[in-house]
N, C-alpha and C positions, 0 to 999 in steps of 0.2 A: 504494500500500500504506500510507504512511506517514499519505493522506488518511482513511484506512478505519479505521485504528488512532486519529487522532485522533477521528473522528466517534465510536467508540464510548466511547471514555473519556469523550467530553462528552455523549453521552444519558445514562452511566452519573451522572455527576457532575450534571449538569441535573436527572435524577430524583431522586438523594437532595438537594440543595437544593430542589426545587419541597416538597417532603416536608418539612422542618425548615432551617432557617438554622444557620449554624455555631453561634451564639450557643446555638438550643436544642438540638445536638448532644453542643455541649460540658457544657452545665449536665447534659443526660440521662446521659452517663458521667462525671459529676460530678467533671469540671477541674478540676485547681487548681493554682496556680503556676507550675512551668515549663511542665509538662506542656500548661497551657493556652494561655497564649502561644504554644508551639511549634503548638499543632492549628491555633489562630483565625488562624495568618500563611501554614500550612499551605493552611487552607482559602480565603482570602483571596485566594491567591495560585493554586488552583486553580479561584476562581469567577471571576476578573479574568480568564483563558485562557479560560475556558468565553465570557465577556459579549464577550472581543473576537474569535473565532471568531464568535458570533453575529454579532456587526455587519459582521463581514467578508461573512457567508452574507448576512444581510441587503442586503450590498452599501452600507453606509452610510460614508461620510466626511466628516469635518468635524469641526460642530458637532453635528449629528445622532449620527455615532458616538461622540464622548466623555460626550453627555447619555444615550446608550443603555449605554452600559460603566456608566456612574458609578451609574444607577438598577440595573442590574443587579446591581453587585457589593453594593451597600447591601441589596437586596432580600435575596439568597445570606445576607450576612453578619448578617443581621439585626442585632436592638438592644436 
């Protein structure tokens, strides 16, 4: 159950980053200050779960999995 629960929140969450990166989320409801910081660690921290679930799915360990997290979460978070 708990797997099923997790897989949906990360299509959910995988779809709205493949769509826009935190970075242009937050500029489009026009962040600022706390409010922003709070979203960009928010979301940071929800695309890091989403990139190492993948690497898990993917079955990656190593150096393969932290090169696959690190592009990932860069990718979500944009710049």
């Amino acid at each position: 159950m708990n797997r099923i629960i997790l897989a949906v929140a990360l299509s959910v969450f995988a779809a709205q980053v493949s769509a826009e990166s935190c970075v242009a989320v937050a500029k489009e409801k026009k962040l600022a200050g706390a409010a922003q910081t709070s979203f960009m660690k928010k979301c940071e921290s929800d695309a890091k779960a989403a990139c190492q679930a993948s690497a898990k799915e993917m079955k990656l360990s190593g150096a393969a999995a932290t090169s696959h997290i690190n592009k990932c979460v860069k990718d979500a978070v944009g710049g």
